[in-house]
N, CA, C and O atoms as a Maestro MAE file, in Angstrom:
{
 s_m_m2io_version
 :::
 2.0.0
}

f_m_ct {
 s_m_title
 :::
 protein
 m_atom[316] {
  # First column is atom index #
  i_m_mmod_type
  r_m_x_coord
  r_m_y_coord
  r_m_z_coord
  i_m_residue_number
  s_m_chain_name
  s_m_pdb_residue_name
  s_m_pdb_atom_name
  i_m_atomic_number
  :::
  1 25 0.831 -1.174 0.000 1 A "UNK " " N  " 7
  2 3 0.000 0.000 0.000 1 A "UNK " " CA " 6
  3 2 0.875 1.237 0.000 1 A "UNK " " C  " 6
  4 15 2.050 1.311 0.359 1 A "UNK " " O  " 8
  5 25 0.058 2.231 -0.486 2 A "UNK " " N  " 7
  6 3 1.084 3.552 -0.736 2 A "UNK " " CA " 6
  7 2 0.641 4.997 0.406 2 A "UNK " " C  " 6
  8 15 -0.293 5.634 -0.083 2 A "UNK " " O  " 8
  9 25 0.937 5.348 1.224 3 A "UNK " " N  " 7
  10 3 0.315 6.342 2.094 3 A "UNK " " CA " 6
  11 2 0.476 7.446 1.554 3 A "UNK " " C  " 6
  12 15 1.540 7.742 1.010 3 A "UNK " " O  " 8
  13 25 -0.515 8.219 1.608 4 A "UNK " " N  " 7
  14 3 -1.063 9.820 0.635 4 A "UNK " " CA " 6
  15 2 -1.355 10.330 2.558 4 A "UNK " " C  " 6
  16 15 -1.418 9.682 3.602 4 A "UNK " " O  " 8
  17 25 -1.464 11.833 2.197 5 A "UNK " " N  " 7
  18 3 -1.944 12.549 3.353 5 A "UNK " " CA " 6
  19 2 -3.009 13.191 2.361 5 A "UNK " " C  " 6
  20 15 -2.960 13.427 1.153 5 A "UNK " " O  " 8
  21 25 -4.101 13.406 3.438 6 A "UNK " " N  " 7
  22 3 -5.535 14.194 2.972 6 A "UNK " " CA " 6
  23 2 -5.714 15.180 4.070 6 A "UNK " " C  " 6
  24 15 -5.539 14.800 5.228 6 A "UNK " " O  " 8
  25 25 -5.973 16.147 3.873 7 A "UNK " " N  " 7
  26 3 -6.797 17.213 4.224 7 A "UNK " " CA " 6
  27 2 -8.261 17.204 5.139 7 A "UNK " " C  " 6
  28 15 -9.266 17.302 4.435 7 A "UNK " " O  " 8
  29 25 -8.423 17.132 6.151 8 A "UNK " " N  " 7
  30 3 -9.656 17.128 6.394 8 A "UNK " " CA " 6
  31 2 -10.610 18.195 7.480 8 A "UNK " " C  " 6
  32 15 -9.728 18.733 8.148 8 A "UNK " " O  " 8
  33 25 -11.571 18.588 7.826 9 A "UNK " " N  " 7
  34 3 -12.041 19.534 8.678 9 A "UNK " " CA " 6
  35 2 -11.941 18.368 10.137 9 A "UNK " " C  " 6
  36 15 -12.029 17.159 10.350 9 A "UNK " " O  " 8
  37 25 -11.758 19.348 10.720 10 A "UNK " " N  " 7
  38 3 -12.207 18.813 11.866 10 A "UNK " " CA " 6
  39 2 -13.575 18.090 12.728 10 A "UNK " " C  " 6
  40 15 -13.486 17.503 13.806 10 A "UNK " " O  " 8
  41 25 -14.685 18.286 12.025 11 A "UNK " " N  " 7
  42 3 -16.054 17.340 11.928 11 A "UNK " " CA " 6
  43 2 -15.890 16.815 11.209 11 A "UNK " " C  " 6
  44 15 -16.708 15.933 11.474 11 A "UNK " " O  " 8
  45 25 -15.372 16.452 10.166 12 A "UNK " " N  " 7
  46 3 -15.319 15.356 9.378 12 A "UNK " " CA " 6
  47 2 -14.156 14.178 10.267 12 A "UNK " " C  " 6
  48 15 -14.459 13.011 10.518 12 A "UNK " " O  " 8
  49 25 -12.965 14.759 10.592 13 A "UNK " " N  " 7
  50 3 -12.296 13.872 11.489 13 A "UNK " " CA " 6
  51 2 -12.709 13.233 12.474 13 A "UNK " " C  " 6
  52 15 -12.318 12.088 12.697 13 A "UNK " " O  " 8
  53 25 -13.849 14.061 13.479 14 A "UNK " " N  " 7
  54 3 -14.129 13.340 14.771 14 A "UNK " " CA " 6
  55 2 -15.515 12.381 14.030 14 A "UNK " " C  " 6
  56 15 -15.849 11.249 14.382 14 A "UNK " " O  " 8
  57 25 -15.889 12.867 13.392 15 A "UNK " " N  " 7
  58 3 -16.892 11.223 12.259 15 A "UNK " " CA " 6
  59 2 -15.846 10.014 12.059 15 A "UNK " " C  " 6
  60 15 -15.850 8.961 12.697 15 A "UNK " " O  " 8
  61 25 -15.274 10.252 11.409 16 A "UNK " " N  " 7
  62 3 -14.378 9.130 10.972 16 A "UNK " " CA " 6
  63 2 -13.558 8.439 12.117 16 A "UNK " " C  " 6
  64 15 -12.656 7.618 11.954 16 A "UNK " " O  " 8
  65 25 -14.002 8.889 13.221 17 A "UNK " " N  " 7
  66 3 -13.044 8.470 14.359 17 A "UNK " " CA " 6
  67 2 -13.846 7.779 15.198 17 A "UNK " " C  " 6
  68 15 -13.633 6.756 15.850 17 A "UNK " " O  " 8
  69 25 -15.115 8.702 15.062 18 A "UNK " " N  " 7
  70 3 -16.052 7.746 15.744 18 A "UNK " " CA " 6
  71 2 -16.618 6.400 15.528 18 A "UNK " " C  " 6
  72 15 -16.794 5.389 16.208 18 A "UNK " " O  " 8
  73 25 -16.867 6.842 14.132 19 A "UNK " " N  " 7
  74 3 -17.359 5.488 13.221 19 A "UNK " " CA " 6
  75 2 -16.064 4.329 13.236 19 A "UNK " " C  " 6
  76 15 -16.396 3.144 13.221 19 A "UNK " " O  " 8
  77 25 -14.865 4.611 13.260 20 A "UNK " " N  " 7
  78 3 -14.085 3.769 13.256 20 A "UNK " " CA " 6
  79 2 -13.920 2.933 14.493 20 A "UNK " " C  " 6
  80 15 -13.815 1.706 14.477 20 A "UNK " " O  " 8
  81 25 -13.901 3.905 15.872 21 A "UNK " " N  " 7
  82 3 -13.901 3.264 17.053 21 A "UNK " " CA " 6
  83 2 -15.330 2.780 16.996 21 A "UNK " " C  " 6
  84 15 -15.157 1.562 16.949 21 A "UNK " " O  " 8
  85 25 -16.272 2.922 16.978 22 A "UNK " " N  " 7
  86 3 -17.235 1.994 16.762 22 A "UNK " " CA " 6
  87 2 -17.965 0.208 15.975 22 A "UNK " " C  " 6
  88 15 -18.810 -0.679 16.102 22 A "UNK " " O  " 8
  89 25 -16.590 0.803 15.024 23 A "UNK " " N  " 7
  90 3 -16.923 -0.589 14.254 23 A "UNK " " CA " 6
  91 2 -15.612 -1.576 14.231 23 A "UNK " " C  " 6
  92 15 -15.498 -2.661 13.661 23 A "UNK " " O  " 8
  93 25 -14.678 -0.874 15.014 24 A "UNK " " N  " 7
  94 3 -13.446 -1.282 15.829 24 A "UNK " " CA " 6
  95 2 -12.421 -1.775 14.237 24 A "UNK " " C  " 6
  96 15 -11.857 -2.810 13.884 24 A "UNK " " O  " 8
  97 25 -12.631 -0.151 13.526 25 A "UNK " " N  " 7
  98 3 -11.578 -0.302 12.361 25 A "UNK " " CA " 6
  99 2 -10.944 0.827 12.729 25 A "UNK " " C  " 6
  100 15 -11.256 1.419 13.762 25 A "UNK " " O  " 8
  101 25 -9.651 1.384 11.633 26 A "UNK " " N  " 7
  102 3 -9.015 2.232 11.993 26 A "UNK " " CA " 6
  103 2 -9.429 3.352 10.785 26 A "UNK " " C  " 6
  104 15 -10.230 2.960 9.937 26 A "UNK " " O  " 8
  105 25 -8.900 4.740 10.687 27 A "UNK " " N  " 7
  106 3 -9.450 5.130 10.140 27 A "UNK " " CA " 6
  107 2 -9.088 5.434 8.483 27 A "UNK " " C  " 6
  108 15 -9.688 6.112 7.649 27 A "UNK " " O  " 8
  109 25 -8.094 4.791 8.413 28 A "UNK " " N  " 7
  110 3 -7.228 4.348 7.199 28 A "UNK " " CA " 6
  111 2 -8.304 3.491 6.139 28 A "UNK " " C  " 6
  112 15 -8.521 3.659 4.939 28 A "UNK " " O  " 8
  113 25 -9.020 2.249 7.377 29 A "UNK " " N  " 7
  114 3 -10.003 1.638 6.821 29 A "UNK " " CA " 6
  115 2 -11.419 2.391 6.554 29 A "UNK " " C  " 6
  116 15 -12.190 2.060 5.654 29 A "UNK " " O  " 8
  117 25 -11.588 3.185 7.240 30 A "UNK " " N  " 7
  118 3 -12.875 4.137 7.142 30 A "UNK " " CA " 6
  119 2 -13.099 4.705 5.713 30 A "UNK " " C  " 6
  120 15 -14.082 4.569 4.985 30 A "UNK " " O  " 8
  121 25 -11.727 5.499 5.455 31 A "UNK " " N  " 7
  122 3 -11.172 5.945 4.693 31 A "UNK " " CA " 6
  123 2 -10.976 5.459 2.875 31 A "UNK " " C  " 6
  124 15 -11.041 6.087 1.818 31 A "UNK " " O  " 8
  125 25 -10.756 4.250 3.186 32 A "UNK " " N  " 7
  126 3 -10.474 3.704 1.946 32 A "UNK " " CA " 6
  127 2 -11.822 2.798 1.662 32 A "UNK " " C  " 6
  128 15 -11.890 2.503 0.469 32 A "UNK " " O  " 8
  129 25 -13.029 2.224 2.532 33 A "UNK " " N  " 7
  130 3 -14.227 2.132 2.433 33 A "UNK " " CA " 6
  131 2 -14.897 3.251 1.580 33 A "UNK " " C  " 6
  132 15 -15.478 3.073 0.510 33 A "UNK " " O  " 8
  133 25 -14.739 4.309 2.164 34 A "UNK " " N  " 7
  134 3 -15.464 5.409 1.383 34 A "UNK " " CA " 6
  135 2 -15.019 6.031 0.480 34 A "UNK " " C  " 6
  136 15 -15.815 6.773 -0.095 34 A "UNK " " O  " 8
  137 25 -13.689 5.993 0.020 35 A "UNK " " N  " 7
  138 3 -13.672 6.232 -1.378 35 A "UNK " " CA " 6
  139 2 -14.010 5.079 -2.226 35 A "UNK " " C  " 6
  140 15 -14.106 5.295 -3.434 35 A "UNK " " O  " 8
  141 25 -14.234 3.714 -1.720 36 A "UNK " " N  " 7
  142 3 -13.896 2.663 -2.751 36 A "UNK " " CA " 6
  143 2 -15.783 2.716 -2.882 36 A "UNK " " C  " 6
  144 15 -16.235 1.672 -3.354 36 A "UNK " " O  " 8
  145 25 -16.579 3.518 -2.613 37 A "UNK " " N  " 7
  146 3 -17.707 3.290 -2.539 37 A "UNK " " CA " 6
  147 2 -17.994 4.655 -3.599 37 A "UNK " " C  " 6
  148 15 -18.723 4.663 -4.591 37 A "UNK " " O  " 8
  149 25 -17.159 5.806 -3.031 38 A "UNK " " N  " 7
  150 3 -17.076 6.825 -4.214 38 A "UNK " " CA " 6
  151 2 -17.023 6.895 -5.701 38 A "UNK " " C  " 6
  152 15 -17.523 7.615 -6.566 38 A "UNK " " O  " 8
  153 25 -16.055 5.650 -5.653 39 A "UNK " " N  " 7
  154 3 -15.298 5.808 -7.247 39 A "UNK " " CA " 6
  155 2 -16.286 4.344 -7.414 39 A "UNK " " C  " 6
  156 15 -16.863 4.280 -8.500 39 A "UNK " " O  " 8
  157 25 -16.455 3.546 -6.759 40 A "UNK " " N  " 7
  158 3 -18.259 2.570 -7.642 40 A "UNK " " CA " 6
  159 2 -19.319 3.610 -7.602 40 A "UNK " " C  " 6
  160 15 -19.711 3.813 -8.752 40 A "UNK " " O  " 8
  161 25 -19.970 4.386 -6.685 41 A "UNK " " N  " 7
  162 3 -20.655 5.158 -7.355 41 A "UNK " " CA " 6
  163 2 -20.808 6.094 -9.147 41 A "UNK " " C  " 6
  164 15 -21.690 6.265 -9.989 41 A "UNK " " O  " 8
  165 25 -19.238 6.501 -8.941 42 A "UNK " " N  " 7
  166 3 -18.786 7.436 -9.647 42 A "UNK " " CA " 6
  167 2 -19.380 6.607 -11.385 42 A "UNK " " C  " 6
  168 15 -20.110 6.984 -12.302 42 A "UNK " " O  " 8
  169 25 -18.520 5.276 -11.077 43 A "UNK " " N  " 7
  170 3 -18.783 4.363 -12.302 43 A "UNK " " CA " 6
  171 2 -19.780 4.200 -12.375 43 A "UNK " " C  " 6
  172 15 -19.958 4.164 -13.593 43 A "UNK " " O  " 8
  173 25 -20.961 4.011 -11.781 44 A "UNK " " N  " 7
  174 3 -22.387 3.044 -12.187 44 A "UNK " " CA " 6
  175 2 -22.839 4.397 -12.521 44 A "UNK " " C  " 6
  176 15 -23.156 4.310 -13.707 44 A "UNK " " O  " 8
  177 25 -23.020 5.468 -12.174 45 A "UNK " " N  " 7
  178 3 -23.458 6.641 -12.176 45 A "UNK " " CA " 6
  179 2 -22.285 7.030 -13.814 45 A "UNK " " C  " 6
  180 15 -22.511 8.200 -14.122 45 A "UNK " " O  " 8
  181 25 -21.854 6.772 -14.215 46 A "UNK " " N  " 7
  182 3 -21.343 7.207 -15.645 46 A "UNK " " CA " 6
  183 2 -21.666 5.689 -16.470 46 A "UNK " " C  " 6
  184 15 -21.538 5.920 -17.672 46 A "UNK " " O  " 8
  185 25 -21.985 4.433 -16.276 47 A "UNK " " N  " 7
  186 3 -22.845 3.546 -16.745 47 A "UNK " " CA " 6
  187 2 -24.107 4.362 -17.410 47 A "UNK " " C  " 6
  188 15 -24.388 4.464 -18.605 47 A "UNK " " O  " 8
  189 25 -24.601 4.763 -16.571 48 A "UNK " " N  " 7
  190 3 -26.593 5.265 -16.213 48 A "UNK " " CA " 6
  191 2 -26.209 6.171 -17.534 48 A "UNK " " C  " 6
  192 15 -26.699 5.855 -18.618 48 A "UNK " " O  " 8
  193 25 -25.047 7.659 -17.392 49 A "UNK " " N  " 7
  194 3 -24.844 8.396 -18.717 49 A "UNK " " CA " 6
  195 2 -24.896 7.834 -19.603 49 A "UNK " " C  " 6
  196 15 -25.873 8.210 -20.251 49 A "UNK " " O  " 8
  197 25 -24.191 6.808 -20.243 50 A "UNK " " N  " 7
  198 3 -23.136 6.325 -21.146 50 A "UNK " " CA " 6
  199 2 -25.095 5.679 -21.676 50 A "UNK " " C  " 6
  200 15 -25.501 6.154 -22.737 50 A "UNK " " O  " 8
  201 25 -26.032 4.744 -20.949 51 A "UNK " " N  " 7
  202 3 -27.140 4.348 -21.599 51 A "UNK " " CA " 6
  203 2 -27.638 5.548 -21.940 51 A "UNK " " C  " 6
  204 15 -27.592 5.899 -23.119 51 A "UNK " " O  " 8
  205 25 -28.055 6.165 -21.201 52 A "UNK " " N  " 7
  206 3 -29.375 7.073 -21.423 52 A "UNK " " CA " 6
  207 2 -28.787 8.008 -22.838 52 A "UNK " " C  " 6
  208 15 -29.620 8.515 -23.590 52 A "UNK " " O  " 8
  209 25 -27.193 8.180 -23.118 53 A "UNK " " N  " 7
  210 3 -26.713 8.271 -24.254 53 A "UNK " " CA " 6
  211 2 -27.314 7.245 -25.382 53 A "UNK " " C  " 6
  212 15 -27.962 7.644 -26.350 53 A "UNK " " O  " 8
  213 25 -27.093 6.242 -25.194 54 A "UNK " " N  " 7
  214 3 -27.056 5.723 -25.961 54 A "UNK " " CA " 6
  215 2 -28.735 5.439 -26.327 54 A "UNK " " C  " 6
  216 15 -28.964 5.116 -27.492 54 A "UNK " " O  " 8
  217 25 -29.652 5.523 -25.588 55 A "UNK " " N  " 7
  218 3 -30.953 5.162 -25.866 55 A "UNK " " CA " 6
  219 2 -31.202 6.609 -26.711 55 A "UNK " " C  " 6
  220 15 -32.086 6.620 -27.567 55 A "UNK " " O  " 8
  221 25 -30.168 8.192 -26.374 56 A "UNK " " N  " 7
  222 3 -31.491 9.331 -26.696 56 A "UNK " " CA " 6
  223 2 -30.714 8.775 -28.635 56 A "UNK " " C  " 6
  224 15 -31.416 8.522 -29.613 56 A "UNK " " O  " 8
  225 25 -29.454 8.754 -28.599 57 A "UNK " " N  " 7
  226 3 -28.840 8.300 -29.892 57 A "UNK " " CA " 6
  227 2 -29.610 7.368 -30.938 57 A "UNK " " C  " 6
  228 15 -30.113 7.668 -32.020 57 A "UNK " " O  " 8
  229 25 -29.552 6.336 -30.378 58 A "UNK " " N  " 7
  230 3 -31.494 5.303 -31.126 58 A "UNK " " CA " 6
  231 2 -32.179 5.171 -30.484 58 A "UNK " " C  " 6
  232 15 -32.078 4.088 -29.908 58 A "UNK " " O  " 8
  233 25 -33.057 5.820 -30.160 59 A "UNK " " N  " 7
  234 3 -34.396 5.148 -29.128 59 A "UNK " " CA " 6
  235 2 -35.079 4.310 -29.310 59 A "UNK " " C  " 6
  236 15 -35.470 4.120 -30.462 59 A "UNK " " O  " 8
  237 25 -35.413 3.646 -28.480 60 A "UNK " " N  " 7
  238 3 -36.727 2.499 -28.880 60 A "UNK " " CA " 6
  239 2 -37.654 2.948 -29.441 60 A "UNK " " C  " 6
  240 15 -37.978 4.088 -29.109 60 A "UNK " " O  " 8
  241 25 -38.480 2.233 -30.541 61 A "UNK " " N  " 7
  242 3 -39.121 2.328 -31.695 61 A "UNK " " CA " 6
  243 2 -40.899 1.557 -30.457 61 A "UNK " " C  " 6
  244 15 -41.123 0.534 -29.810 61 A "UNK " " O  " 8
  245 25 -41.333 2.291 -30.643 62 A "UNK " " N  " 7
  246 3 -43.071 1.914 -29.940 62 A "UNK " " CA " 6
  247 2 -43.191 0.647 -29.941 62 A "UNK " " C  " 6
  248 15 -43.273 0.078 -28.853 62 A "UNK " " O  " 8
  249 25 -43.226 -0.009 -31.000 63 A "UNK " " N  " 7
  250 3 -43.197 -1.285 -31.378 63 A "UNK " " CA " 6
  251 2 -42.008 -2.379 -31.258 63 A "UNK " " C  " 6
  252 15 -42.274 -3.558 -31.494 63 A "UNK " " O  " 8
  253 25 -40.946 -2.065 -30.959 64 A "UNK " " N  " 7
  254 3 -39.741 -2.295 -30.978 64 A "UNK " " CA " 6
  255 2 -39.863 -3.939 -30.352 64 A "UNK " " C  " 6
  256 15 -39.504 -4.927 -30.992 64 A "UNK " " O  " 8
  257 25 -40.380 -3.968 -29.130 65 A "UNK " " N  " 7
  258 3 -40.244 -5.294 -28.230 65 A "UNK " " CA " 6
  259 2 -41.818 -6.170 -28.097 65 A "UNK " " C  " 6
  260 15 -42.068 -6.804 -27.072 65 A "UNK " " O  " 8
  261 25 -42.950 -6.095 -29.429 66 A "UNK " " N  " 7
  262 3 -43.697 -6.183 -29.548 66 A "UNK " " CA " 6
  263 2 -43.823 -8.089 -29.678 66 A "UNK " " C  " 6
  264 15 -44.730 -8.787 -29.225 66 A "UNK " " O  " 8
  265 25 -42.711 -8.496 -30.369 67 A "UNK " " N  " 7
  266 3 -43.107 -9.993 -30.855 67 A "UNK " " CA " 6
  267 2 -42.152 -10.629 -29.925 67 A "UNK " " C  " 6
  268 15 -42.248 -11.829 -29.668 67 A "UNK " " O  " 8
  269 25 -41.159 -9.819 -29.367 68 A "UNK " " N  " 7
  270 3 -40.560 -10.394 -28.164 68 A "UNK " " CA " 6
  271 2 -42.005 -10.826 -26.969 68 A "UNK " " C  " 6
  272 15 -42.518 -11.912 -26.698 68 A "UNK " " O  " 8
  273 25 -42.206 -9.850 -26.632 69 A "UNK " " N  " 7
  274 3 -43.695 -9.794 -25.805 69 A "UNK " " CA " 6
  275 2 -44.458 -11.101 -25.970 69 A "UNK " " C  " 6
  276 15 -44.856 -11.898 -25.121 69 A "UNK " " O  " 8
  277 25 -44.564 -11.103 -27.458 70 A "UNK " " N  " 7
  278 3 -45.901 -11.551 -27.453 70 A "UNK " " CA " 6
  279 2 -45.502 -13.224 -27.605 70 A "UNK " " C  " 6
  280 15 -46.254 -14.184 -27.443 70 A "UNK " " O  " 8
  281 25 -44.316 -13.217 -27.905 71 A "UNK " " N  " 7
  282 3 -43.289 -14.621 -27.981 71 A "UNK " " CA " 6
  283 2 -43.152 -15.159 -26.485 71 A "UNK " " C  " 6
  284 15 -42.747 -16.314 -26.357 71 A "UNK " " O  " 8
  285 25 -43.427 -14.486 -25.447 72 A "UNK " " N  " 7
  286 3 -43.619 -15.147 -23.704 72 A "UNK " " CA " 6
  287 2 -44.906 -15.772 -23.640 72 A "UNK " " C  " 6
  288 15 -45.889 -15.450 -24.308 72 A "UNK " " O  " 8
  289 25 -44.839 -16.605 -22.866 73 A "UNK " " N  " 7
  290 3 -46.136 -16.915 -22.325 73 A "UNK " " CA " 6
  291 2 -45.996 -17.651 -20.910 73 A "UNK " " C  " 6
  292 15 -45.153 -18.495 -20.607 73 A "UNK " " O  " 8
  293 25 -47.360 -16.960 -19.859 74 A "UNK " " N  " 7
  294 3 -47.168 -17.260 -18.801 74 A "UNK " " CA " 6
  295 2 -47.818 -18.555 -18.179 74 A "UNK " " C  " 6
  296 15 -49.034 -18.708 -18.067 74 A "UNK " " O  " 8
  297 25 -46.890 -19.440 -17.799 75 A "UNK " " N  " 7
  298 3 -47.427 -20.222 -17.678 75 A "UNK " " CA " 6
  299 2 -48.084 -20.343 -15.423 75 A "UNK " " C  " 6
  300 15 -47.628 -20.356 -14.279 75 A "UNK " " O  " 8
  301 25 -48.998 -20.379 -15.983 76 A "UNK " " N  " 7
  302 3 -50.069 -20.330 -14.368 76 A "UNK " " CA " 6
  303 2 -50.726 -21.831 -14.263 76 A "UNK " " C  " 6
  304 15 -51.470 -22.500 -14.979 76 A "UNK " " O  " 8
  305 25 -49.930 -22.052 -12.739 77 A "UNK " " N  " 7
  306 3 -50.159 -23.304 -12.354 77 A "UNK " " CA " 6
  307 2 -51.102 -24.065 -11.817 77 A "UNK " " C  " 6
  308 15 -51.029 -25.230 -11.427 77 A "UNK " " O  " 8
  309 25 -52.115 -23.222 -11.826 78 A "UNK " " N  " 7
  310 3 -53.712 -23.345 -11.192 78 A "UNK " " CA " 6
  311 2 -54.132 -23.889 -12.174 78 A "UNK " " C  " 6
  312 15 -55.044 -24.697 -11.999 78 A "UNK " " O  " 8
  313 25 -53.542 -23.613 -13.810 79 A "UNK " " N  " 7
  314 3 -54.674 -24.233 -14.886 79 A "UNK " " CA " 6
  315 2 -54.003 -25.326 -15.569 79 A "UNK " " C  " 6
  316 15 -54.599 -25.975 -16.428 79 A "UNK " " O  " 8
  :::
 }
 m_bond[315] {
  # First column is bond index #
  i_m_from
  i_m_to
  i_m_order
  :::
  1 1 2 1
  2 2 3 1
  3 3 4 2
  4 3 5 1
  5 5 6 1
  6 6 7 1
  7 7 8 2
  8 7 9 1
  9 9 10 1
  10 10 11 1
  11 11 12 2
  12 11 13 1
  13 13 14 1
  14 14 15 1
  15 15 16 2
  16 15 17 1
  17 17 18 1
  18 18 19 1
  19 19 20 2
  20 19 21 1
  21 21 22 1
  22 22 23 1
  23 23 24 2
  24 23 25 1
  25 25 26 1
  26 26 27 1
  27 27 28 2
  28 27 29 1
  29 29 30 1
  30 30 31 1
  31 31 32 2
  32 31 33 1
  33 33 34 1
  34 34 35 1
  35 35 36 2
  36 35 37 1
  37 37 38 1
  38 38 39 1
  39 39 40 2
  40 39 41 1
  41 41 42 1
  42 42 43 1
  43 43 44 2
  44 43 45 1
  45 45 46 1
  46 46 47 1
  47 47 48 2
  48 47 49 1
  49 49 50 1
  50 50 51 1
  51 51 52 2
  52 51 53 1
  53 53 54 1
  54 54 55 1
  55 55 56 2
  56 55 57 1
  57 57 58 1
  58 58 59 1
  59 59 60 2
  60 59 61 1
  61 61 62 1
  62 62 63 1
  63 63 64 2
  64 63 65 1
  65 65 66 1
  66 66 67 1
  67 67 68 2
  68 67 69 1
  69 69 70 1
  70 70 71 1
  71 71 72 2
  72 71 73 1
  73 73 74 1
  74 74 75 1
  75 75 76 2
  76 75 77 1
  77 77 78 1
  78 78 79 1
  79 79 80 2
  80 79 81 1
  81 81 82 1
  82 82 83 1
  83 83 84 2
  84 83 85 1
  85 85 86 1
  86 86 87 1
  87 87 88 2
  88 87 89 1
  89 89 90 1
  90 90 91 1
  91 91 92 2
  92 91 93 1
  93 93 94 1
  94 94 95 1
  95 95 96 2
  96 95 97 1
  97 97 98 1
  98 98 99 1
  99 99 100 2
  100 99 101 1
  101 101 102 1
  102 102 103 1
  103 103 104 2
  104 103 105 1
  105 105 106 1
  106 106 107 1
  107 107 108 2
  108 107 109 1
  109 109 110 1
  110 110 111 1
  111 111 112 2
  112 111 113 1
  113 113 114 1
  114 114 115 1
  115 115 116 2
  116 115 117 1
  117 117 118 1
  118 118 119 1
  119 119 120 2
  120 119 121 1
  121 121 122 1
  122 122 123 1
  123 123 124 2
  124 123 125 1
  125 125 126 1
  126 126 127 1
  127 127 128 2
  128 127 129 1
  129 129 130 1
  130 130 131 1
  131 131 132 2
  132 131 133 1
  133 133 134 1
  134 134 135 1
  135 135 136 2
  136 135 137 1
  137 137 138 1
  138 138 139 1
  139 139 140 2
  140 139 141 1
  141 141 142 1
  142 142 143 1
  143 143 144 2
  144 143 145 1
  145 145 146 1
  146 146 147 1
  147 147 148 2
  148 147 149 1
  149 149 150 1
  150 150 151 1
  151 151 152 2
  152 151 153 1
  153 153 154 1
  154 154 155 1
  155 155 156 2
  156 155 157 1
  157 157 158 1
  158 158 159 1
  159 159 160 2
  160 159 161 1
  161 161 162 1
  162 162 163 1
  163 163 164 2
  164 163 165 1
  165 165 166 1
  166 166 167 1
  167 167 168 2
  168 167 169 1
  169 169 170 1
  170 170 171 1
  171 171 172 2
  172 171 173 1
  173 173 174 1
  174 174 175 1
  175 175 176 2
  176 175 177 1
  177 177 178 1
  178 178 179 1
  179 179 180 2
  180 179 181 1
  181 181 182 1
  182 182 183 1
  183 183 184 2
  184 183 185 1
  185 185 186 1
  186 186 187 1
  187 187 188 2
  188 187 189 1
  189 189 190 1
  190 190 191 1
  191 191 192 2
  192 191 193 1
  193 193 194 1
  194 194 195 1
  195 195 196 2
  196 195 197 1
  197 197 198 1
  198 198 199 1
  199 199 200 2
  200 199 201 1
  201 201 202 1
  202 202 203 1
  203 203 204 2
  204 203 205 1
  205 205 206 1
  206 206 207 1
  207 207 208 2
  208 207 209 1
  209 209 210 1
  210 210 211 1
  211 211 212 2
  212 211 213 1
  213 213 214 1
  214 214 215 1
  215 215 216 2
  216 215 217 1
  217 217 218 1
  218 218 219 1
  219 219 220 2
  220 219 221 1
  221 221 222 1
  222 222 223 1
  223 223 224 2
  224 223 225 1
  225 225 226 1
  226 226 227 1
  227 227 228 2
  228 227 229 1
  229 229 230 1
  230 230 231 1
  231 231 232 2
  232 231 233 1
  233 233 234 1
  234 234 235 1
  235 235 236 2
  236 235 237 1
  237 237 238 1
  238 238 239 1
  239 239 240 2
  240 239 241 1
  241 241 242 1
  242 242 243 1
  243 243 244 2
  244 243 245 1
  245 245 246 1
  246 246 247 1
  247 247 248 2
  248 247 249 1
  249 249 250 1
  250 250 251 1
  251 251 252 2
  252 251 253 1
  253 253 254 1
  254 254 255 1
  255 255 256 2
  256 255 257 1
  257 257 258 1
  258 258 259 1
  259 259 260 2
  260 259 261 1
  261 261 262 1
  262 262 263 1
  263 263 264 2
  264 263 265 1
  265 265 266 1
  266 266 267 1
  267 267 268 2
  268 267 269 1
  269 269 270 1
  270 270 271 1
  271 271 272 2
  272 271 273 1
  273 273 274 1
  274 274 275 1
  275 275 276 2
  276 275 277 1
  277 277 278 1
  278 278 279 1
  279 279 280 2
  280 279 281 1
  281 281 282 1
  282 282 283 1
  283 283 284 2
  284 283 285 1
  285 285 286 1
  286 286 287 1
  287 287 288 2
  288 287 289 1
  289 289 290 1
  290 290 291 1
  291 291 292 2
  292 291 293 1
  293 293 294 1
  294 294 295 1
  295 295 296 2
  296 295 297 1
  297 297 298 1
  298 298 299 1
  299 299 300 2
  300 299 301 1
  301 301 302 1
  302 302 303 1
  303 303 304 2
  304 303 305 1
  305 305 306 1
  306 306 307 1
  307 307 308 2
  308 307 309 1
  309 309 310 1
  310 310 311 1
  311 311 312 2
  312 311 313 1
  313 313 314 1
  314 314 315 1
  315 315 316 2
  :::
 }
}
């Protein structure tokens, strides 16, 4: 592992200190929890862009998933 120094306020420190003595991690671990939750946010949240790109680019056509649809059938076990 590589140690960086960060910057932090002082309410943000006594959080991370608390939460750490609480869940009996240190705050290194606090720390690297919440960015590693940052940067998956960051990604699924530029996923979500990258579709909604790509749907306004071709959109689905009204009809588009019509014989898919109609190609299911449910089967109900009562009958």
């Amino acid at each position: 592992m590589i140690t960086i120094s960060i910057t932090v306020d002082e309410s943000l420190l006594t959080a991370i200190d608390r939460v750490a003595r609480d869940s009996k991690r240190t705050r290194s671990d606090i720390c690297r929890l919440a960015l590693r939750k940052f940067l998956r946010s960051q990604r699924e949240a530029l996923a979500v862009r990258e579709e909604q790109e790509a749907y306004r680019a071709h959109p689905v056509a009204p009809d588009e998933f019509d014989s898919l649809i109609a190609g299911q059938s449910i089967n109900d076990p009562e009958e």
